[in-house]
C-alpha positions as CSV (number, residue, x, y, z in Angstrom):
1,X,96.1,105.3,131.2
2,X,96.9,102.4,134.0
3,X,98.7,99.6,132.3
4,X,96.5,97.5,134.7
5,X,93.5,98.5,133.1
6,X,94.8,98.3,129.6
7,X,95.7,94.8,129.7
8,X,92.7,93.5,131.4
9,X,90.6,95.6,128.5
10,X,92.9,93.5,126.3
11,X,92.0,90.3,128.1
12,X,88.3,91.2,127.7
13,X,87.9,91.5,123.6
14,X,89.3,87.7,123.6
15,X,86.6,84.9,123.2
16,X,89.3,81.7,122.7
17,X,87.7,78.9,121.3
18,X,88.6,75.7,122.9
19,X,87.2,72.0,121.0
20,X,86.6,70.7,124.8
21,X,85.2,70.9,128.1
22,X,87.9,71.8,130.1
23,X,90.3,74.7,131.0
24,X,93.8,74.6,130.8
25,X,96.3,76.3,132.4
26,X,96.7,79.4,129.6
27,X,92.9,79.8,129.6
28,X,92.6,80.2,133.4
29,X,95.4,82.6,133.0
30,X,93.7,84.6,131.1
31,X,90.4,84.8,132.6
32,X,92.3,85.6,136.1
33,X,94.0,88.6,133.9
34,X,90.5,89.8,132.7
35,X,88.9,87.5,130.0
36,X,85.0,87.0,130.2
37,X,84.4,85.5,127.1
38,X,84.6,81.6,126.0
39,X,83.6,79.8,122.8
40,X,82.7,76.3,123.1
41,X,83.7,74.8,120.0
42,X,83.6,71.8,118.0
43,X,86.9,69.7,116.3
44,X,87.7,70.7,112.5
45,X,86.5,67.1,112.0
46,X,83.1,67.9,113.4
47,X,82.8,71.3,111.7
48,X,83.8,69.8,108.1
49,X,80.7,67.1,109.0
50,X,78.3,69.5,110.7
51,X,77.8,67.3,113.4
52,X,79.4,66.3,116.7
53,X,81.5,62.9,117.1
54,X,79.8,59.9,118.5
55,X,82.4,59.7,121.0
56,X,81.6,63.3,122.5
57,X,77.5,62.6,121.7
58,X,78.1,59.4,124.1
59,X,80.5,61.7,126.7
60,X,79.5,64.7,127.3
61,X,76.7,65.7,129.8
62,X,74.9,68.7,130.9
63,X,77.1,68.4,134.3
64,X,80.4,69.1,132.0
65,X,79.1,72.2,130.2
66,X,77.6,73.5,133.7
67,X,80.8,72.8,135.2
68,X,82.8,74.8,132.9
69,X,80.8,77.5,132.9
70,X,81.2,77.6,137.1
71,X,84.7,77.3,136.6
72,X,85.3,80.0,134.0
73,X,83.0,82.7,136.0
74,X,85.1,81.4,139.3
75,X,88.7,82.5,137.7
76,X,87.0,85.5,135.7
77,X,85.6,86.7,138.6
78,X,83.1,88.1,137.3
79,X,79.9,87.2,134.5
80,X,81.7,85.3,131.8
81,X,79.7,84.9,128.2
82,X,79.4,81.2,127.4
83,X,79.4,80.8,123.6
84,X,78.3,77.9,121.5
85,X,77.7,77.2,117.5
86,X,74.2,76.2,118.1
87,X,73.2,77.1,114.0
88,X,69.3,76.5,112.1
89,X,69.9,72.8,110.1
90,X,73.9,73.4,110.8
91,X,76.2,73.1,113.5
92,X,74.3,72.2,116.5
93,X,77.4,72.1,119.1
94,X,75.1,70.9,121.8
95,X,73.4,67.6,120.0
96,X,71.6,65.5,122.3
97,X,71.9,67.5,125.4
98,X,69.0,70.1,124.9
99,X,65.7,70.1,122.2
100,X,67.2,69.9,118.5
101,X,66.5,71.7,115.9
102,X,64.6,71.0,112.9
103,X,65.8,70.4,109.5
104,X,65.9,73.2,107.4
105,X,63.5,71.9,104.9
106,X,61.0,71.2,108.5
107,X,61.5,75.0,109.1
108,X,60.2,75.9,105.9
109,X,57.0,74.6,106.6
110,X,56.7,75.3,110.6
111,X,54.7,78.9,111.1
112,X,56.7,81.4,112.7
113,X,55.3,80.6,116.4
114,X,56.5,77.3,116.0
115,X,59.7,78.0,115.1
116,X,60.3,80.4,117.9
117,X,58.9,78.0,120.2
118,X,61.3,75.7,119.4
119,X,64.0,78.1,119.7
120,X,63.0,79.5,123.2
121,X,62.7,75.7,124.1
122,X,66.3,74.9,122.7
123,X,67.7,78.7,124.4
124,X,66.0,77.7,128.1
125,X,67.6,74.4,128.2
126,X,71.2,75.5,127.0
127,X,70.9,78.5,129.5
128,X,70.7,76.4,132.2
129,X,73.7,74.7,131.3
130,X,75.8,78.4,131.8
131,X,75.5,79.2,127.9
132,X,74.5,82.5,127.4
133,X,75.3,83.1,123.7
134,X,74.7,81.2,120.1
135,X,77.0,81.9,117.2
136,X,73.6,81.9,115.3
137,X,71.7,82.0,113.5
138,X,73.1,82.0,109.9
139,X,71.5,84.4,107.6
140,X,73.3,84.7,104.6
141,X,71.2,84.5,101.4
142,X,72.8,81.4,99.8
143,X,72.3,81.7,95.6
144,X,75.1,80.2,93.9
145,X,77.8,78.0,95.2
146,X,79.3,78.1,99.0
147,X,81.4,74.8,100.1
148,X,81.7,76.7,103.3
149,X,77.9,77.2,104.3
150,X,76.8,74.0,102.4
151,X,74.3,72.4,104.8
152,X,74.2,75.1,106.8
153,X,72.2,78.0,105.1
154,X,68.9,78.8,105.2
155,X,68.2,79.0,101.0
156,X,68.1,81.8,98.4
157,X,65.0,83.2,99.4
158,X,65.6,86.5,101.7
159,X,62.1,86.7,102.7
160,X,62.1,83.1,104.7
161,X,65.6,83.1,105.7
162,X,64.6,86.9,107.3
163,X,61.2,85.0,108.7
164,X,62.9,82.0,110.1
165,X,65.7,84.0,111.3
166,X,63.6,86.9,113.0
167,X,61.6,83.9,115.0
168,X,65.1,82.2,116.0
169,X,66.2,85.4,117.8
170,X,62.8,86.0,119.5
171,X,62.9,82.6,120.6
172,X,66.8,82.3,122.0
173,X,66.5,86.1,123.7
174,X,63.1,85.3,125.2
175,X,64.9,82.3,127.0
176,X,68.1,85.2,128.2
177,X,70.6,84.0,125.3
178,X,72.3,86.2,123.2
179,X,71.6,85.5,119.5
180,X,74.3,86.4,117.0
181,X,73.4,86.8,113.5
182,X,75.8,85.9,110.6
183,X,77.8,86.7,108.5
184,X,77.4,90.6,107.7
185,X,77.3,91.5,105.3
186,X,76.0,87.9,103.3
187,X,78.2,85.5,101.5
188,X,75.9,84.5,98.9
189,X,78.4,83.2,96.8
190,X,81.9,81.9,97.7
191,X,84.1,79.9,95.5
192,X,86.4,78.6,98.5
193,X,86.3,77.5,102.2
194,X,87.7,81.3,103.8
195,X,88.9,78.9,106.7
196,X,91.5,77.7,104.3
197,X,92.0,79.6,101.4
198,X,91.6,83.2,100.6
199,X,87.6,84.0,100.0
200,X,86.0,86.7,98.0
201,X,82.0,87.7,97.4
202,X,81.8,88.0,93.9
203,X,80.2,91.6,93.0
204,X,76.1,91.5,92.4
205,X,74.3,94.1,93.5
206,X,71.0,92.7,93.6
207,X,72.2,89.7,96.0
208,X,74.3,92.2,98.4
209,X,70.8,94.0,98.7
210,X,69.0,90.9,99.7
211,X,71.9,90.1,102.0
212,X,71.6,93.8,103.9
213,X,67.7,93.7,103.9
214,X,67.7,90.2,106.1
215,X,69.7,92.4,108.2
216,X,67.8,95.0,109.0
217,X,65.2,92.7,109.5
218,X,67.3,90.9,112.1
219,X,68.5,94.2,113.6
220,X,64.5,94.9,113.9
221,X,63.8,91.6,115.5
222,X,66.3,92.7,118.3
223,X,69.9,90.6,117.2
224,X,72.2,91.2,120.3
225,X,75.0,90.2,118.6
226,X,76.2,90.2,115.0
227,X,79.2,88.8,112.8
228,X,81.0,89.9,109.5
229,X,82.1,87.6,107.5
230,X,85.8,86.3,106.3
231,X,85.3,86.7,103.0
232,X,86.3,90.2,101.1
233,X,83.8,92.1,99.5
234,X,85.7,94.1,96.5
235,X,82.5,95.9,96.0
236,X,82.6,97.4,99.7
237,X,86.6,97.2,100.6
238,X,88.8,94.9,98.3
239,X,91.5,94.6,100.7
240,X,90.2,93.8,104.0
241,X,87.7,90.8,105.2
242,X,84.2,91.6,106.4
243,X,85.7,91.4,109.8
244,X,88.6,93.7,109.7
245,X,87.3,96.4,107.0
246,X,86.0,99.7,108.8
247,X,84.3,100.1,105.9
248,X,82.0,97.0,106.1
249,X,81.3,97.6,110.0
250,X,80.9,101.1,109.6
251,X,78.0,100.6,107.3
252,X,76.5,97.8,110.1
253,X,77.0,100.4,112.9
254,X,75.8,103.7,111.0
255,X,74.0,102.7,108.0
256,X,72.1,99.7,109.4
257,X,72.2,101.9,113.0
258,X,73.6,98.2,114.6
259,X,74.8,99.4,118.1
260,X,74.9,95.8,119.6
261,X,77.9,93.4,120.2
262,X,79.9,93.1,117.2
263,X,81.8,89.5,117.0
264,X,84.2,89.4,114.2
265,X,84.8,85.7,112.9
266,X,87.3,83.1,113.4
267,X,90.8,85.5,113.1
268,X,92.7,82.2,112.7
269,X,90.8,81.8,109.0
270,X,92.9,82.1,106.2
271,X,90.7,84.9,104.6
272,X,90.6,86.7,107.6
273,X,94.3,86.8,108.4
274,X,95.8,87.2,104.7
275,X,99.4,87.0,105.4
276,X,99.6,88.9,108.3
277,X,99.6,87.9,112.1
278,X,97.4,87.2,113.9
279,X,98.2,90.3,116.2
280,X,97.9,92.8,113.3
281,X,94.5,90.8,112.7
282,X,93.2,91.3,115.8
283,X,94.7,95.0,115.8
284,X,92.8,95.4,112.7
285,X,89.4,94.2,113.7
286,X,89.3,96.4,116.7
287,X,90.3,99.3,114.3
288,X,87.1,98.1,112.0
289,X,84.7,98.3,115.0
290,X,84.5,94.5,116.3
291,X,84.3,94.2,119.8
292,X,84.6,90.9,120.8
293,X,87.7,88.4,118.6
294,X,86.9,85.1,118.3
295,X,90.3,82.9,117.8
296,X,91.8,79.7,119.0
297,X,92.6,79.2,122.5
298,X,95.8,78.3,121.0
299,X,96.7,81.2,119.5
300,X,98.3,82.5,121.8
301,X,96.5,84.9,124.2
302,X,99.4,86.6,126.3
303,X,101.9,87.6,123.8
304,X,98.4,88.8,121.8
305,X,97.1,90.8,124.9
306,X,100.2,92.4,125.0
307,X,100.4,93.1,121.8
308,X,97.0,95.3,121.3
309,X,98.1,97.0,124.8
310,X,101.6,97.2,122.7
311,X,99.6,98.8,119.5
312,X,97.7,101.5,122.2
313,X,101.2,102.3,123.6
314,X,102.4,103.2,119.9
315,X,99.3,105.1,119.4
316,X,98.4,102.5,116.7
317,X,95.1,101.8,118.0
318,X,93.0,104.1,120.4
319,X,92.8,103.5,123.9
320,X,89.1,104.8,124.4
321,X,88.3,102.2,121.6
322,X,90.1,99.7,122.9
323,X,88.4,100.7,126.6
324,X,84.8,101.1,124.8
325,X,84.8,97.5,123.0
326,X,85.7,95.7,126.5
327,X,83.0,97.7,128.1
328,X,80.8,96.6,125.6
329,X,81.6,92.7,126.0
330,X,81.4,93.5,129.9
331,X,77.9,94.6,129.9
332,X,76.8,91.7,127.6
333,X,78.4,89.4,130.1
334,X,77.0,91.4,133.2
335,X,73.4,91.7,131.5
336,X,73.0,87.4,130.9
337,X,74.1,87.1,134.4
338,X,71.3,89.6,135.8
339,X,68.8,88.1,134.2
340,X,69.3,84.6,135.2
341,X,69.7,86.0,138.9
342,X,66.1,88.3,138.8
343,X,63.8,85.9,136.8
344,X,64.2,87.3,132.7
345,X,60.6,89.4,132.2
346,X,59.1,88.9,129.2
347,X,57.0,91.8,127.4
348,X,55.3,90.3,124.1
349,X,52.1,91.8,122.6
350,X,48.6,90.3,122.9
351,X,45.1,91.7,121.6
352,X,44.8,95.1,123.7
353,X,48.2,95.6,124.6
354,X,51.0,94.2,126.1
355,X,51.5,90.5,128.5
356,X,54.7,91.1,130.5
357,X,55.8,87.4,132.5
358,X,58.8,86.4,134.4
359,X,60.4,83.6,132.8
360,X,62.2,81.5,135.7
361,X,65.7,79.8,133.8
């Protein structure tokens, strides 16, 4: 196997998150060496308040995320996803600068049209700013107490989160954005933040059902993306987190027959990592079946490229793996950039069949 092509594979299951609108010199780096992916994230300040700063509210303009995006698909050379945490009554990483989003207590009482309406409106705006994929939406079935999805779940009812959920991916994909649905398999309970302290989903059958059934739901509705969780499930694998247990994305992939882009969650959590580095981590999740890592820009990204060419090399991860998750993010990324380039057609039913339109973004 060329070490060439190892190392840019490497490069290409990356997705650094960086908190502003520019590129330093380690990210162009690594798009040059074959990263396609960048998430563009929020401060931890911003996260813990759900909201962005005034001071980036008042700064930022669609020029600067347009920009970026230019600039990362100039050094990739080549179709580069452009992520943001655009989340239903959470995060909304792109405030002012495209339609909001309604409350959740609004969405409850929107009809389904509406709300995908809304969503395509929000997805067509945001594409024409470069981004082609939202970290959303959140469809864990909230029932009992979670500091780290307060304000930014959806409620303990699995039949309207699945319905509000369904319409925000039919909305977002209509406009040529990739939707992610999160966090397999459904943290309905969580006693700590995973970002900072070790996390575990408390065993309950009934809620781990509701959890998988919004799902498939989502899986129906045509989710390109999904993301485990950080937390560890004892019920399903008590030693690994959602997004490094095999176990946990083998039953997304061949249980719940997922065979989209799998995007594990932030490797840099504390629940995620557990003690170990954050090279094993990332060794791990690729192991488990993620495709695409998302971790800090400053994490380090050419001693950690090296180090899952390093883990092929001693035959402690598999190259055609390895080769098969890069293709995967590749295709995504080459996929968002056709359609912007051909005009995205639209097939939808109406009564007596089927209304097909090109949807110029």
């Amino acid at each position: 196997m060329p070490h060439d092509e190892l190392q840019r594979a490497a490069r290409s299951v990356l997705m650094p998150a960086i908190s502003g609108l520019a590129l330093d010199e380690p990210l162009r780096r690594h798009l040059q060496a074959g990263g396609v992916s960048v998430l563009l994230g929020e401060t931890r300040d911003e996260y813990l308040a759900r909201s962005m700063s005034f001071e980036r509210r008042r700064a930022e303009t669609h020029g600067h995320f347009s920009a970026i995006a230019r600039e990362a698909a100039l050094f990739a050379a080549a179709p580069v996803l452009i992520a943001v945490d655009q989340e239903l009554g959470g995060i909304q990483r792109l405030h002012g600068l495209v339609p909001g989003m309604p409350s959740s207590t609004e969405l409850k009482q929107m009809s389904t049209e509406d709300i995908e309406a809304r969503c395509y409106e929000m997805a067509s705006s945001a594409r024409v700013m470069g981004v082609n994929l939202v970290l959303a939406p959140i469809v864990d079935v909230v029932t009992g107490v979670n500091p780290w999805l307060h304000q930014r779940n959806l409620g303990p009812d699995p039949v309207e989160v699945a319905r509000i959920a369904c319409a925000f991916i039919r909305g977002v994909q209509r406009a040529g954005v990739i939707a992610t649905a999160k966090h397999f398999p459904g943290h309905h309970r969580l006693e700590h933040d995973p970002a900072t302290a070790r996390a575990f989903v408390p065993d309950d059958a009934a809620a781990l059902s509701d959890g998988m059934d919004v799902f498939r739901q989502v899986i129906a509705a045509g989710a390109g993306a999904i993301m485990p969780g950080p937390a560890v499930f004892p019920a399903l694998d008590p030693q690994q987190s959602a997004s490094t247990s095999a176990a946990v994305i083998g039953m997304l992939r061949e249980t719940l027959g997922f065979d989209g882009l799998i995007v594990s969650d932030d490797l840099d959590a504390v629940s995620i990592l557990r003690g170990n580095s954050i090279a094993d981590t990332a060794i791990a999740a690729l192991n488990a079946g993620a495709h695409l890592l998302l971790l800090s820009a400053d994490a380090g990204l050419d001693d950690l490229a090296q180090a899952i060419v390093d883990a092929v090399s001693q035959r402690a991860l598999d190259a055609q793996r390895l080769l098969a998750a890069a293709h995967k993010v590749r295709a995504h990324a080459h996929a968002s950039r056709a359609q912007v380039e051909a005009g995205l057609y639209v097939s939808y039913p109406v009564s007596g069949g089927h209304l097909t339109r090109r949807v110029m973004i």
